[in-house]
N, C-alpha and C positions, 0 to 999 in steps of 0.2 A: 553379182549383186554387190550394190556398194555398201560401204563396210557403216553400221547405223552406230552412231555410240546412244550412252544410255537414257541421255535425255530424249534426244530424236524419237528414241522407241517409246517412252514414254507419252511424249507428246502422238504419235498417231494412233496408240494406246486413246487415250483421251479423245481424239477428233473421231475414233472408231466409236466409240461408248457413247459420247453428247450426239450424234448422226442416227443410232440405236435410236438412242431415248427420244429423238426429236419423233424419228418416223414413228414410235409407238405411240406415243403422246398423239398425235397428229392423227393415226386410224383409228385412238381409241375416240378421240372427240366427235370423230366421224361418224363410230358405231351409236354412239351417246345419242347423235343428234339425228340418227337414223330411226332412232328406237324411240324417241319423242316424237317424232312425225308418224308414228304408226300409233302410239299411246292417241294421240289428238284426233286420229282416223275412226278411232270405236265410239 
């Protein structure tokens, strides 16, 4: 393993978290807009 210093780690720290937050963000809009098309169904 190549030797990381402390910014490196930092940094995929961070592309780890913002990739997180993108995917959650993204199935939560999803579920949002799932759940208004069943609301508009009744």
């Amino acid at each position: 393993m190549a030797h990381m210093t402390e910014t490196s780690a930092i940094f995929t720290a961070a592309s780890v978290a913002v990739v997180t937050w993108v995917a959650l963000f993204g199935y939560l809009m999803k579920i949002d807009t799932a759940l208004k098309k069943l609301e508009g169904r009744k």
